[in-house]
Residue frames relative to the residue before (quaternion, step in Angstrom):
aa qw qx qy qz dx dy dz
X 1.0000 0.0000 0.0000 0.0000 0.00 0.00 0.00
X 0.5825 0.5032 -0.3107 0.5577 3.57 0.77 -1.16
X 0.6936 0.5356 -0.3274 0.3534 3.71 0.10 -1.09
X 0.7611 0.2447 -0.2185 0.5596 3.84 0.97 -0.90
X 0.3232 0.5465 -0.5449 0.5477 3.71 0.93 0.22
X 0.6921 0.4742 -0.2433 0.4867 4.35 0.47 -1.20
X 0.8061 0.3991 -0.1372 0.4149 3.11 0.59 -1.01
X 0.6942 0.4398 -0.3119 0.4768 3.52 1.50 0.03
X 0.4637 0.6334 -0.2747 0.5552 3.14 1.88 -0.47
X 0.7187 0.3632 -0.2549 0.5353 3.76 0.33 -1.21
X 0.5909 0.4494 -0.4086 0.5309 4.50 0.91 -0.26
X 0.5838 0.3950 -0.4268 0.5665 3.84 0.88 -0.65
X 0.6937 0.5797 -0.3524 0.2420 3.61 0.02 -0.60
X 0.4925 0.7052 -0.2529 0.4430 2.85 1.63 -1.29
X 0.9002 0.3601 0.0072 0.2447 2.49 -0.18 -2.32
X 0.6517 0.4853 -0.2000 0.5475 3.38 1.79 -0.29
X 0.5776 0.5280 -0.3756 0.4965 3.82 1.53 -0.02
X 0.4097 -0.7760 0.3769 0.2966 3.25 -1.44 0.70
X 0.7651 -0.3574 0.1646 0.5097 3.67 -0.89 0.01
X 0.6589 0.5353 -0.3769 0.3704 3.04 1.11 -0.73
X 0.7096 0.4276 -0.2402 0.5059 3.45 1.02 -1.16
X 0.6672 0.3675 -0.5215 0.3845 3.89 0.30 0.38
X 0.5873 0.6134 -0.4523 0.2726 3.34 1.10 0.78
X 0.4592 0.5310 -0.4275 0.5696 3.12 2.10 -0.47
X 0.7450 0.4235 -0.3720 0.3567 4.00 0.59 -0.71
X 0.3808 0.5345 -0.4903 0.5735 3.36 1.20 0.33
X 0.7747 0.2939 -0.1996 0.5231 3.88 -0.23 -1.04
X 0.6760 0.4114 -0.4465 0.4176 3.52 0.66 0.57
X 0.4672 0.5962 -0.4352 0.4867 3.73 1.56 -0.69
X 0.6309 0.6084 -0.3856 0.2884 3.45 0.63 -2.08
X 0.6312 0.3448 -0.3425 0.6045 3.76 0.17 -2.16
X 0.5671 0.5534 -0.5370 0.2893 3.83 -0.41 -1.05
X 0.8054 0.3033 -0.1549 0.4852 3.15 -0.14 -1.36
X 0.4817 0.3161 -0.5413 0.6124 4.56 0.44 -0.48
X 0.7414 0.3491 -0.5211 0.2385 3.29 -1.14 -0.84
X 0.7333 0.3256 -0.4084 0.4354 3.85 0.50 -0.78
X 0.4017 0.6923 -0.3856 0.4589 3.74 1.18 0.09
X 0.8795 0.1300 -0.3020 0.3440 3.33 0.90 -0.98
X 0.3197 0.7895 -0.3907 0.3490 3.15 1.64 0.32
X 0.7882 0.2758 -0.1613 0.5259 3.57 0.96 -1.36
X 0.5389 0.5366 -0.3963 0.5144 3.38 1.30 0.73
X 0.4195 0.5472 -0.3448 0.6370 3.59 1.82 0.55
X 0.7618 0.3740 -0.2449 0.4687 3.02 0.44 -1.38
X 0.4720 -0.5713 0.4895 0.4596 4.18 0.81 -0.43
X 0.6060 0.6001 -0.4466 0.2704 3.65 0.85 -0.34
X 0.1520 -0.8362 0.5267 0.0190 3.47 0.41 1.65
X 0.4778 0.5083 -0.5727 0.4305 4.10 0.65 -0.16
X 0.7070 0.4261 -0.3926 0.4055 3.82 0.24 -1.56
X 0.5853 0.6213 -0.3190 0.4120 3.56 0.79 -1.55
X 0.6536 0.3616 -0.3192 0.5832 4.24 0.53 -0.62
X 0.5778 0.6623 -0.2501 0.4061 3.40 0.19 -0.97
X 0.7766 0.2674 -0.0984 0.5618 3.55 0.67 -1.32
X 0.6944 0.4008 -0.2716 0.5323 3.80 0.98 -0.51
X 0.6402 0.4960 -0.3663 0.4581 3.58 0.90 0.30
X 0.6199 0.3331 -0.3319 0.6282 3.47 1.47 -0.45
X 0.3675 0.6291 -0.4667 0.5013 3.73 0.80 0.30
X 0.7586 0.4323 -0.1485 0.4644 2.81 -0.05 -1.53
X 0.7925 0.2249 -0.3713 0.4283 3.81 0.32 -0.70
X 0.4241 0.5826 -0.5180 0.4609 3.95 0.85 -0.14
X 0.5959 0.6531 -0.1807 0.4310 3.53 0.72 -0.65
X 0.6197 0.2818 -0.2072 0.7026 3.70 0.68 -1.59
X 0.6865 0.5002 -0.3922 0.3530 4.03 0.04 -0.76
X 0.6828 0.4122 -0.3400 0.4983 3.65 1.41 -0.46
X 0.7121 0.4232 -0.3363 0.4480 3.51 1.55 0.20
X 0.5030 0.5976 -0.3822 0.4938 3.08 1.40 0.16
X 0.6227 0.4742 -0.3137 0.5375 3.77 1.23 -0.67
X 0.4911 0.5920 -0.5922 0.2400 4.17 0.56 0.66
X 0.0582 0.8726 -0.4402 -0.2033 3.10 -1.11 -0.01
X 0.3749 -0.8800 0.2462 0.1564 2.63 0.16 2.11
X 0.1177 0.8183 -0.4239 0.3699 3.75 1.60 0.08
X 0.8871 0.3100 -0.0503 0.3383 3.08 -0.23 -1.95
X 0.8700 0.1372 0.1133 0.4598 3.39 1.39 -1.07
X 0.0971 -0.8698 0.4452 0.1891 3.63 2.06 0.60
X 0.6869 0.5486 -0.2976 0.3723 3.89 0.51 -1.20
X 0.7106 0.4972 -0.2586 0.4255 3.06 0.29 -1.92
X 0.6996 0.5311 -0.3218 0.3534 3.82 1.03 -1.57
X 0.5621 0.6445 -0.3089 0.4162 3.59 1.22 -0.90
X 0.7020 0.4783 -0.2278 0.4760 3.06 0.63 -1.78
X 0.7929 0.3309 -0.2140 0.4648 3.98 0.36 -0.85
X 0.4236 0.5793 -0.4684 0.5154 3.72 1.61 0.28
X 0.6341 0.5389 -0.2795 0.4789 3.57 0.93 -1.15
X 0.4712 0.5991 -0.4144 0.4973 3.85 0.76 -0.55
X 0.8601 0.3543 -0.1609 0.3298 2.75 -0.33 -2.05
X 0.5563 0.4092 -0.5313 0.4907 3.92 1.05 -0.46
X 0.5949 0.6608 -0.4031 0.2167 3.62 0.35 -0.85
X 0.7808 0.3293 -0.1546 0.5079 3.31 0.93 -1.25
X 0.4928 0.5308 -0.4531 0.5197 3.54 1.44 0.13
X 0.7259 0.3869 -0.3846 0.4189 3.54 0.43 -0.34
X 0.3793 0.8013 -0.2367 0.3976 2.99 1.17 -0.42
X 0.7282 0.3509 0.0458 0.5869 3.12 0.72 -1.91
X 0.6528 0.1997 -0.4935 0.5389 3.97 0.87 -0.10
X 0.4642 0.6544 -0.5371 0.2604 3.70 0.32 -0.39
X 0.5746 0.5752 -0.3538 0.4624 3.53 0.82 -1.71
X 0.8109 0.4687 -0.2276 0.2663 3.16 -0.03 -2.17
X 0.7647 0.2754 -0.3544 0.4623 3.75 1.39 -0.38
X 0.8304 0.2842 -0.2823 0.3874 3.58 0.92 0.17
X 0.6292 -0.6960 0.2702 0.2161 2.85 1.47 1.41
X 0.4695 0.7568 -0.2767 0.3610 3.72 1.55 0.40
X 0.4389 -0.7084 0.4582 0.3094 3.76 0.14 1.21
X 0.7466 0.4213 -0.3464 0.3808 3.74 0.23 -1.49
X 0.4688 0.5834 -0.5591 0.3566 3.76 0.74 -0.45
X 0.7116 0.4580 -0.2962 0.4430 3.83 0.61 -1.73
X 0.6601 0.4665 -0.4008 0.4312 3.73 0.93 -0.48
X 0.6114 0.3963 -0.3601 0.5826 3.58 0.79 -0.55
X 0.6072 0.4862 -0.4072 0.4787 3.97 0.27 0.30
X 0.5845 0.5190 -0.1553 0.6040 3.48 1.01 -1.37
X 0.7048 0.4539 -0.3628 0.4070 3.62 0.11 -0.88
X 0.7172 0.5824 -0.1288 0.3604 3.44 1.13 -0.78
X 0.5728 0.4243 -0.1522 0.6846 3.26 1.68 -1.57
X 0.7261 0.3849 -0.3848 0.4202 3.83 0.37 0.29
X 0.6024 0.5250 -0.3805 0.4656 3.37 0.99 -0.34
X 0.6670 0.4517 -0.2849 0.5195 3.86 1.18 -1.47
X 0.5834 0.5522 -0.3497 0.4821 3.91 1.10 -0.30
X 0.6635 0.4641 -0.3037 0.5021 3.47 0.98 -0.34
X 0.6673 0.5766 -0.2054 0.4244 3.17 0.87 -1.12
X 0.6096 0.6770 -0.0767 0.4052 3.00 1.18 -1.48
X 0.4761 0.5280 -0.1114 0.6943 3.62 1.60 -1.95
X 0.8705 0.3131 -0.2254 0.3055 3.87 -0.29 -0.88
X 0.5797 0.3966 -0.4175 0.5765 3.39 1.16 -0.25
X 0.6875 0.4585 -0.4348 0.3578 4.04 0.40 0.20
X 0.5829 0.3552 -0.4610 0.5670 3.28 1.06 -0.03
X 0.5883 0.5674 -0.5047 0.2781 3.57 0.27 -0.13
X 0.8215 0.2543 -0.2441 0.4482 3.09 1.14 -1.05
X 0.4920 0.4818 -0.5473 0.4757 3.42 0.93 0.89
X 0.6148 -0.6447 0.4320 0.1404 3.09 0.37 -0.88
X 0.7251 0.1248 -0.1850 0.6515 2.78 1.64 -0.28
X 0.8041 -0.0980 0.3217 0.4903 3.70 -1.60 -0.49
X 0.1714 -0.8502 0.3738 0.3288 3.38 -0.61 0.32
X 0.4051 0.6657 -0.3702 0.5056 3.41 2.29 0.78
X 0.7543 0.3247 -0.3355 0.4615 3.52 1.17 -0.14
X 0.4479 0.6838 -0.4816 0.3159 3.61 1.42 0.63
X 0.6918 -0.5152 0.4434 0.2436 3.03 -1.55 0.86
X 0.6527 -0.5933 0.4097 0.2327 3.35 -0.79 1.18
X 0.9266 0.1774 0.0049 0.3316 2.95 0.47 -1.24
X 0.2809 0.8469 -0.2100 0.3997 2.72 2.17 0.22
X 0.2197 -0.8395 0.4726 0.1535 3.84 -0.42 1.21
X 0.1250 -0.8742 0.3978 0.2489 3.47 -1.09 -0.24
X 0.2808 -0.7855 0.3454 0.4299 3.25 0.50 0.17
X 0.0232 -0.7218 0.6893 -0.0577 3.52 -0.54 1.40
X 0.1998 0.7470 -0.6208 0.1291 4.03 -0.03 0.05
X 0.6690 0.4349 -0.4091 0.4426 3.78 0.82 -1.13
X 0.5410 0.5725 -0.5272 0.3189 4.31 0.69 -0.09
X 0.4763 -0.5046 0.6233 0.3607 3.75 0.57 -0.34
X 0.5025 0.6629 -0.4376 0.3415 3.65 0.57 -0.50
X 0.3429 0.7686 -0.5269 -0.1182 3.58 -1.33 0.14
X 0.0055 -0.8804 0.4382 0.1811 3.86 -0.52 0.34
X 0.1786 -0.8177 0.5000 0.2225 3.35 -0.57 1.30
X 0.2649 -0.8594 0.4058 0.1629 3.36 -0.73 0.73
């Protein structure tokens, strides 16, 4: 019961956030999902540990698939490079079983999540916990897109 109460809450969310904001919820699944990677990669529990660095890993290719390099050829290049970075990153770990790989991945998907969190309140204007839900921004100059 609890589990689809989560699971209808986190579709409404989706489907009701704007482009801009399923990109912080993209870069939250990603760390979301390494971090429990490297936990059960402490523990030896390498099924959970693959499992969690493979949906990493695609929240990831899905945040490089959403550039558009149209709007911004550099910026897209420069943040295409990221995203291969921390994908490899993430299959390295997953085949040699090696915590620092997820930290050098993690180290990355938190910094562009911050960054990412601060340019939206800039261009709203406010906090980005007291923005309107539904509230757009115009972010087009990031190169960024998510089709949903």
């Amino acid at each position: 019961m609890m589990q689809e109460v989560s699971e209808e809450y986190l579709r409404n969310a989706v489907l009701t956030a704007t482009s801009e904001h399923l990109v912080l919820m993209l870069y939250d699944g990603a760390i979301r999902f390494a971090r429990k990677a490297r936990q059960a990669l402490e523990r030896r529990d390498f099924e959970t540990s693959c499992e969690a660095l493979l949906r990493a890993q695609r929240i990831v290719e899905e945040l490089q698939a959403g550039l558009r390099s149209e709007v911004d050829p550099d910026l897209c290049r420069q943040m295409s490079s990221l995203y291969t970075f921390i994908v490899d990153r993430l299959i390295q770990a997953n085949m040699k079983h090696e915590v620092t790989l997820i930290d050098e991945a993690l180290q990355v998907l938190e910094h562009q999540r911050e960054t990412w969190r601060l340019l939206l309140e800039k261009v709203r204007g406010t906090p980005l916990t007291t923005a309107p839900v539904g509230a757009r921004a115009p972010v087009e100059s990031t190169g960024l897109s998510i089709q949903v």
